[in-house]
C-alpha positions as a printed NumPy array, in Angstrom:
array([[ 65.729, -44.885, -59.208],
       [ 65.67 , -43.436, -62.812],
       [ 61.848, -44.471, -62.795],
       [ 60.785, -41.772, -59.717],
       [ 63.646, -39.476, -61.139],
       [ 61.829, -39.295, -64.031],
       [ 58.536, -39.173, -62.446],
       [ 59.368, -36.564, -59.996],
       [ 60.862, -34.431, -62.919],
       [ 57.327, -34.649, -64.922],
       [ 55.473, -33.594, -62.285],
       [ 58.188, -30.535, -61.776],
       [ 58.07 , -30.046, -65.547],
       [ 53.519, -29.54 , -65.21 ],
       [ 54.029, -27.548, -62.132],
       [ 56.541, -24.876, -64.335],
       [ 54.299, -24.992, -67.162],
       [ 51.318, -23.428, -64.777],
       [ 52.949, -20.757, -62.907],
       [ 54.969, -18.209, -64.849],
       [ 58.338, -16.842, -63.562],
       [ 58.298, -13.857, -61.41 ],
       [ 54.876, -15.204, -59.872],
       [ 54.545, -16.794, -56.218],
       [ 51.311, -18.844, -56.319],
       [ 48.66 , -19.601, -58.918],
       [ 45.144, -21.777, -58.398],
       [ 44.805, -24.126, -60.581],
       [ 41.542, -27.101, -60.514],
       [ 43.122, -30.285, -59.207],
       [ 41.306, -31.724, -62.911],
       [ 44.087, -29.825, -64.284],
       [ 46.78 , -31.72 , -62.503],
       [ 45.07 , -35.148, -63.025],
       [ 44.986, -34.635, -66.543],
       [ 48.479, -33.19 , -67.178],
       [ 50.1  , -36.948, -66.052],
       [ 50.841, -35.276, -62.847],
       [ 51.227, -37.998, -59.883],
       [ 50.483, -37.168, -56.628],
       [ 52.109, -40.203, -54.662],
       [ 55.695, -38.748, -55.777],
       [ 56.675, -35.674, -53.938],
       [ 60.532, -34.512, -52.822],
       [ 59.449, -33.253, -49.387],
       [ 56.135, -31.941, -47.247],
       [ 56.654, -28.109, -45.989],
       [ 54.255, -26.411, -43.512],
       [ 53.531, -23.194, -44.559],
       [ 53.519, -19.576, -42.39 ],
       [ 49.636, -20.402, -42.724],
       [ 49.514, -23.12 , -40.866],
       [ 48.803, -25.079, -44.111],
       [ 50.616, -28.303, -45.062],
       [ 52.402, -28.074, -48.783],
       [ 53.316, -31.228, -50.732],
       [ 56.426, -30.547, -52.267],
       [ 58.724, -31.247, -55.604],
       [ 61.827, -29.651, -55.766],
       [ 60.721, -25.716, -55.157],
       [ 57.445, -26.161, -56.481],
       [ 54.459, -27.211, -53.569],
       [ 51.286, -27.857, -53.786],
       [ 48.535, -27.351, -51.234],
       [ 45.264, -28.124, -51.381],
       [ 42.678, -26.033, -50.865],
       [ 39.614, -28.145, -50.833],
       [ 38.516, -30.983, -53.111],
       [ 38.495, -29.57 , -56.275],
       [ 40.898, -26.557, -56.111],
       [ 44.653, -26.54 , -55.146],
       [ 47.389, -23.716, -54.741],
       [ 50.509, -24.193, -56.889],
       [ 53.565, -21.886, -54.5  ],
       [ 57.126, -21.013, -55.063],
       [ 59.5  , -21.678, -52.704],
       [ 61.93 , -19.479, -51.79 ]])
């Protein structure tokens, strides 16, 4: 348990670093996430979005992806 807690706390920690307070949403490469440690099998929930689009969530933090190389870093509310 303290293993994915930690985990899951990382890949909050990478998604803080790259969007700012005050903003929404941010594009960032998926490279970027890849090589930050970030680990994409350890999410706290999935969220469909107004859009129609499917988020992969940690904490308030989701990520979608936009197509193979780019992906879309949101704030939930």
């Amino acid at each position: 348990m303290r293993r994915i807690n930690s985990i899951l706390k990382r890949n909050r920690s990478i998604l803080l670093a790259k969007l700012p307070e005050g903003k929404k949403q941010v594009k960032v490469p998926k490279d970027y996430l890849i090589f930050s440690g970030f680990s994409f099998g350890y999410m706290t929930h999935q969220a469909v979005q107004p859009s129609g689009l499917s988020a992969l969530c940690c904490y308030e933090f989701g990520v979608i992806f936009m197509d193979e190389n780019c992906c879309l870093i949101i704030r939930q509310n």
